[in-house]
C-alpha positions as CSV (number, residue, x, y, z in Angstrom):
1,X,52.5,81.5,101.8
2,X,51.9,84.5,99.3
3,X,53.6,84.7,96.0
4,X,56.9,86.2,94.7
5,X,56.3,90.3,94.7
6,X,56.8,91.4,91.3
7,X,59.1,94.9,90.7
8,X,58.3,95.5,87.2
9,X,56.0,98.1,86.4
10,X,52.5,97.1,84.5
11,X,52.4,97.6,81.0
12,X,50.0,97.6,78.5
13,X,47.8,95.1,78.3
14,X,48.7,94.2,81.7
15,X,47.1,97.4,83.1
16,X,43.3,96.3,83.9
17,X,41.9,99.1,85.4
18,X,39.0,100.8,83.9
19,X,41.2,104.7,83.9
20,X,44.3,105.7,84.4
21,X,45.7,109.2,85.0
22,X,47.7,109.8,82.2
23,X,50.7,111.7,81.6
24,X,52.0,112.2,77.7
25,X,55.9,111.2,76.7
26,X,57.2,114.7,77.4
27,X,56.0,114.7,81.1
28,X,52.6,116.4,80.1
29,X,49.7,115.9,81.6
30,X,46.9,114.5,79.6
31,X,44.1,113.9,82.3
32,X,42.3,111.0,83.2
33,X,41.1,108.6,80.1
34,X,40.0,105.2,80.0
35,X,42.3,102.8,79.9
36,X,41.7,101.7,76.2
37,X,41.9,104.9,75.0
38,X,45.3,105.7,76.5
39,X,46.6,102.0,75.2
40,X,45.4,103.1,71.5
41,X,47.0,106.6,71.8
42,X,50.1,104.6,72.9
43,X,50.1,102.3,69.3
44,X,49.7,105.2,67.5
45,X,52.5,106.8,68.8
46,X,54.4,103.1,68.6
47,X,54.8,103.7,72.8
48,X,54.0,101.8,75.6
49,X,52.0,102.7,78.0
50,X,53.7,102.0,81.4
51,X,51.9,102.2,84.7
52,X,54.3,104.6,86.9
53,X,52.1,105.3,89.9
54,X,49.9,102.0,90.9
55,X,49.1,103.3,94.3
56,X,47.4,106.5,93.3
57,X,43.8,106.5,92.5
58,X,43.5,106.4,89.6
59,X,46.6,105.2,89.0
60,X,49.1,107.0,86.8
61,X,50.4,105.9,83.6
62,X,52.9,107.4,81.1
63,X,53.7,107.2,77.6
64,X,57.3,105.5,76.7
65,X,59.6,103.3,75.0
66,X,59.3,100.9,78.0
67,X,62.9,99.0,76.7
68,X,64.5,102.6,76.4
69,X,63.4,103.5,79.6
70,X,64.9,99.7,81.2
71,X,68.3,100.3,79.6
72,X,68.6,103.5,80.3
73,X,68.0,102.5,84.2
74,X,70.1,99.9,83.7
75,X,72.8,101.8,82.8
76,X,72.5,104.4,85.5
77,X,72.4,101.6,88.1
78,X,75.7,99.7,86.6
79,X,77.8,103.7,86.9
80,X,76.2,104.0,90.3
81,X,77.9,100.8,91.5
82,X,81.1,101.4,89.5
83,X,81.5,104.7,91.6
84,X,80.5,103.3,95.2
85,X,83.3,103.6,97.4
86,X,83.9,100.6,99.9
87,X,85.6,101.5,103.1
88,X,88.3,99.5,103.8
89,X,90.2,100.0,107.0
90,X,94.0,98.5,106.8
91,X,95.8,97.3,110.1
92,X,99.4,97.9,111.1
93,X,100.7,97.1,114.2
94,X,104.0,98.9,115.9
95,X,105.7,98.1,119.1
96,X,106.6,101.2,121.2
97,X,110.0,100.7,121.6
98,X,110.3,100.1,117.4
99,X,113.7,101.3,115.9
100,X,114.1,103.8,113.0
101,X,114.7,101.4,110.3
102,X,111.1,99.5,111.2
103,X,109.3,102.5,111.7
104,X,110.3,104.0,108.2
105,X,108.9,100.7,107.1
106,X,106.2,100.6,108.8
107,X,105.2,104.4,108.0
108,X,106.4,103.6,104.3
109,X,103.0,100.8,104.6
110,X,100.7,104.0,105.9
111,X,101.6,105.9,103.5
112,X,100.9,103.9,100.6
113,X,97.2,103.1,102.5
114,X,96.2,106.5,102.4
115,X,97.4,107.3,99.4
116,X,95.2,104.7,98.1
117,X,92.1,106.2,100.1
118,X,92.2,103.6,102.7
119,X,91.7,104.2,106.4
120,X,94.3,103.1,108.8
121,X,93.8,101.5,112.1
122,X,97.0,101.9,114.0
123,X,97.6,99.8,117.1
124,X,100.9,99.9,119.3
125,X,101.3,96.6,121.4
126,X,102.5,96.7,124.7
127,X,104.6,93.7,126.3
128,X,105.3,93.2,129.7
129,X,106.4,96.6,131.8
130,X,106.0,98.2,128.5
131,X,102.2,98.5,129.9
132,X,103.2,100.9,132.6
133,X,104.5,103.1,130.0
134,X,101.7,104.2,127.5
135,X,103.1,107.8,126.9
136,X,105.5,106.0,124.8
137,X,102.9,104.3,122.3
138,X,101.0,108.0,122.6
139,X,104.5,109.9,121.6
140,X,104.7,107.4,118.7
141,X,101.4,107.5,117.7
142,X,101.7,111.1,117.3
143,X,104.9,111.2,115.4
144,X,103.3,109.1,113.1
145,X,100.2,111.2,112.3
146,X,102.5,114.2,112.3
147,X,104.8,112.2,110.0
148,X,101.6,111.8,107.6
149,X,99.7,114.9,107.8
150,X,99.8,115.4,104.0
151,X,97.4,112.5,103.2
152,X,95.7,112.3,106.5
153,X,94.4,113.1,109.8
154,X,93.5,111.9,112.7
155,X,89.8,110.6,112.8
156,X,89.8,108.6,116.3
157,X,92.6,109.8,118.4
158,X,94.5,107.5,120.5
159,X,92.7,105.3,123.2
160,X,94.1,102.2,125.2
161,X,92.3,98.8,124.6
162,X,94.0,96.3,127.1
163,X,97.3,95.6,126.5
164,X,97.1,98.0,123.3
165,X,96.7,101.1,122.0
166,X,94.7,102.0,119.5
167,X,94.3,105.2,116.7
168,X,92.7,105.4,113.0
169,X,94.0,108.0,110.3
170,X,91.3,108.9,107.6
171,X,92.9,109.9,104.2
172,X,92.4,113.1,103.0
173,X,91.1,111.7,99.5
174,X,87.9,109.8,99.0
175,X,88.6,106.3,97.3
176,X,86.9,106.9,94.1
177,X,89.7,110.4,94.1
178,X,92.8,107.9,94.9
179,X,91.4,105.5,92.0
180,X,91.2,108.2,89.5
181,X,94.9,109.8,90.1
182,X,96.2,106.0,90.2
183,X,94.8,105.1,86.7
184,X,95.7,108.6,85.5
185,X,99.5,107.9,86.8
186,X,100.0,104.7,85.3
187,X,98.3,106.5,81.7
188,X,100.9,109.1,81.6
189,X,103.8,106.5,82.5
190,X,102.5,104.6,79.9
191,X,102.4,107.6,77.3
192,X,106.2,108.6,79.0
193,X,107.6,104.9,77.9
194,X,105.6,104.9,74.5
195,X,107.4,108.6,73.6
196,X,110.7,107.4,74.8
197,X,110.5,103.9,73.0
198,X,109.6,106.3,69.3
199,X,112.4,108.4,70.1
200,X,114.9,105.8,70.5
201,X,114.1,104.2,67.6
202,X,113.8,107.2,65.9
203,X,117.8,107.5,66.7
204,X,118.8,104.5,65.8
205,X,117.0,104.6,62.6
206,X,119.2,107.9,62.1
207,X,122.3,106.4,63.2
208,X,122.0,102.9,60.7
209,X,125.6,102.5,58.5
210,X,124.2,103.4,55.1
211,X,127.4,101.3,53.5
212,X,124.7,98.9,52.4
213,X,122.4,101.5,51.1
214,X,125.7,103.5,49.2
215,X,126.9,99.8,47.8
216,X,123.4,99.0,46.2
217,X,123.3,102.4,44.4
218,X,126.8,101.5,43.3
219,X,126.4,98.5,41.7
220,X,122.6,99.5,40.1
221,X,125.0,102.5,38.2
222,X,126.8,99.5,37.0
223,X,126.3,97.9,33.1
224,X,124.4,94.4,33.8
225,X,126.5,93.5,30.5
226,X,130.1,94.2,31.7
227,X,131.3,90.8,32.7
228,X,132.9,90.8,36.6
């Protein structure tokens, strides 16, 4: 059984070939040295000397601050998985005989799905001799795309599968786009009760009996030797 494959680049002393390629910390090309010459340029220059290139011949090395370069990966890695978008595709179920009140529901649920930049899978269930009738699950399936042609569209039209019918709306905005405009909403409700919450303080600050404040001034004009 071989041994675990290492990912990290060869540094250093770790670099044991005789020459190396060499390429300088600002991208420029120094040539081909020996290998101990390029490690003592890199002390002098308080770099590492990171091999880049192992499969060329000879291989190619660079000049850097190996732990700048790691973090700085490391944080380019962490934003590119913050920002990936995971499709998720939502379910709701309709019956194609459905009355008003449970389809304004049930459209009320789409709604908020692809507003959220989710994809919606649609599926009208037929019962019985409802089978023999699928023009009415492809009427209602088109009422509702119609009904939610602002945030989405049709991205597999309607199809029968058995005893069902099935169609998926795609949402106009990408997930990372629904995030965004969710987080900025709930800032600028935020700010909204934070100005109103100052302002009604500020009123009843403005509004507060100032007997007290009158009756204090009235009895510090008084002489602390009159006797009362």
């Amino acid at each position: 059984m071989g041994g675990h494959i290492s990912t990290e680049l060869r540094i250093n002393d770790r670099i044991r070939v005789p020459e190396v390629r060499l390429v300088g910390p600002n991208g420029e090309t120094v040539g081909i040295v020996p290998t101990d010459q390029a490690l003592k340029l890199a002390t002098e220059a308080d770099l590492d000397l990171v091999e880049v290139a192992p499969m060329a011949r000879p291989p190619v090395c660079k000049l850097m601050d190996y732990g700048k370069f790691k973090y700085e990966n490391a944080q380019k890695a962490r934003e590119a998985r913050r920002n990936q978008t995971n499709v998720i595709i939502k379910e709701m179920k309709l019956r194609p005989k459905i009355d008003q009140h449970d389809y304004e529901t049930k459209k009320g649920h789409v709604v908020r799905f692809l507003k959220a930049g989710d994809k919606v899978k649609i599926t009208i269930m037929f019962r019985g001799r409802e089978q023999h009738r699928p023009e009415l699950g492809f009427r209602l399936l088109q009422r509702l795309a119609e009904d939610v042609e602002d945030l989405g569209f049709v991205e597999s039209n309607p199809k029968q599968d058995g005893r069902n019918m099935v169609m998926v709306l795609g949402p106009h905005k990408k997930k990372a786009e629904a995030k965004a405009e969710v987080k900025a909403a709930k800032v600028s409700a935020a700010e909204a009760r934070a100005a109103e919450q100052a302002e009604e303080r500020a009123e009843r600050t403005a509004t507060q009996p100032s007997g007290q404040k009158k009756a204090k001034r009235a009895n510090e004009a008084l002489d602390p030797d009159i006797d009362l």
